[in-house]
C-alpha positions as CSV (number, residue, x, y, z in Angstrom):
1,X,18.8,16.7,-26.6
2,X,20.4,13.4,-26.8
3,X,23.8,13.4,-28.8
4,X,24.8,10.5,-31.1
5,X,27.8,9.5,-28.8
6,X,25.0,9.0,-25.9
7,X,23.0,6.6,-28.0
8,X,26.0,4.7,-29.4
9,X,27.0,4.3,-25.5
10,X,23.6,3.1,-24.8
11,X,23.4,0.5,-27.8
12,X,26.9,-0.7,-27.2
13,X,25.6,-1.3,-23.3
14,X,22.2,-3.3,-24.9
15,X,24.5,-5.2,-26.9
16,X,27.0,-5.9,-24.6
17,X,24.0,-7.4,-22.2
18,X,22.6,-8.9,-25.6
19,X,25.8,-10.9,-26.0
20,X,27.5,-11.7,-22.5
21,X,24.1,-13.0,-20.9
22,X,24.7,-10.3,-17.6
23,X,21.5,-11.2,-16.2
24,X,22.5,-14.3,-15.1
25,X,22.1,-12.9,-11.4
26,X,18.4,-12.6,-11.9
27,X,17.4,-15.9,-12.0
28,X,16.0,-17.4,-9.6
29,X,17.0,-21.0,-8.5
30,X,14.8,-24.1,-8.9
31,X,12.5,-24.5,-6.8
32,X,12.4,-27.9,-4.4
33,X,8.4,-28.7,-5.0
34,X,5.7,-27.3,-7.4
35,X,3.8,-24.7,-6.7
36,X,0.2,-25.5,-5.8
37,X,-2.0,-24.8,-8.8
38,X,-4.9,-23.7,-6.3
39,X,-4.1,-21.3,-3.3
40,X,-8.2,-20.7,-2.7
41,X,-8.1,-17.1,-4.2
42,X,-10.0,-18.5,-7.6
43,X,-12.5,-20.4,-5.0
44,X,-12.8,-17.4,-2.7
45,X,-13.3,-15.1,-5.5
46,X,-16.2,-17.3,-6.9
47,X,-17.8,-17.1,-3.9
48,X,-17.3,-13.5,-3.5
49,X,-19.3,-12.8,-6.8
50,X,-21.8,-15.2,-6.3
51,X,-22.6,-14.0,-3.2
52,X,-22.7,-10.0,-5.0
53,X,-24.9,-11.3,-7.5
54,X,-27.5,-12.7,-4.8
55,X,-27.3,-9.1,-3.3
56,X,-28.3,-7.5,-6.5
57,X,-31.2,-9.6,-7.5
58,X,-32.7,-9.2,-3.9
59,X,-32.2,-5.6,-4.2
60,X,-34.2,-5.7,-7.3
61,X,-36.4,-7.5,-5.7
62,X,-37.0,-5.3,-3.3
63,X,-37.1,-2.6,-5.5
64,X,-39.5,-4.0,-7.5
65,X,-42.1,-5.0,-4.9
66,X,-41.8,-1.2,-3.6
67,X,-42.7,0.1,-6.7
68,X,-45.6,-2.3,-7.9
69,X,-47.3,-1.4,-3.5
70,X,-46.6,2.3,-4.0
């Protein structure tokens, strides 16, 4: 069990981060050019589930056509 001297340590520590700004190491510096808003993924990924959705429907066409000879 946690005693109440443990939490007051822990909320004095959160405040004390609260107040002072300590993360200041975290940041990262600016960086020199933009990031490209398209890498290809989104394309890639487009492409991906068209081409999944094409193997479906032939499958059910397939499907189909066996069970309508049989």
């Amino acid at each position: 069990m946690m005693n109440s001297r443990s939490v007051a340590v822990a909320l004095m520590g959160f405040i004390f981060m609260a107040v002072f700004d300590v993360n200041q190491a975290q940041e990262l510096p600016p960086s020199p050019a933009p990031f490209p808003s398209n890498d290809g993924a989104a394309i890639d990924r487009g492409i991906a589930y068209l081409l999944l959705a094409v193997a479906l429907a032939i499958t059910y066409l397939i499907l189909l056509i066996l069970l309508l000879v049989l």
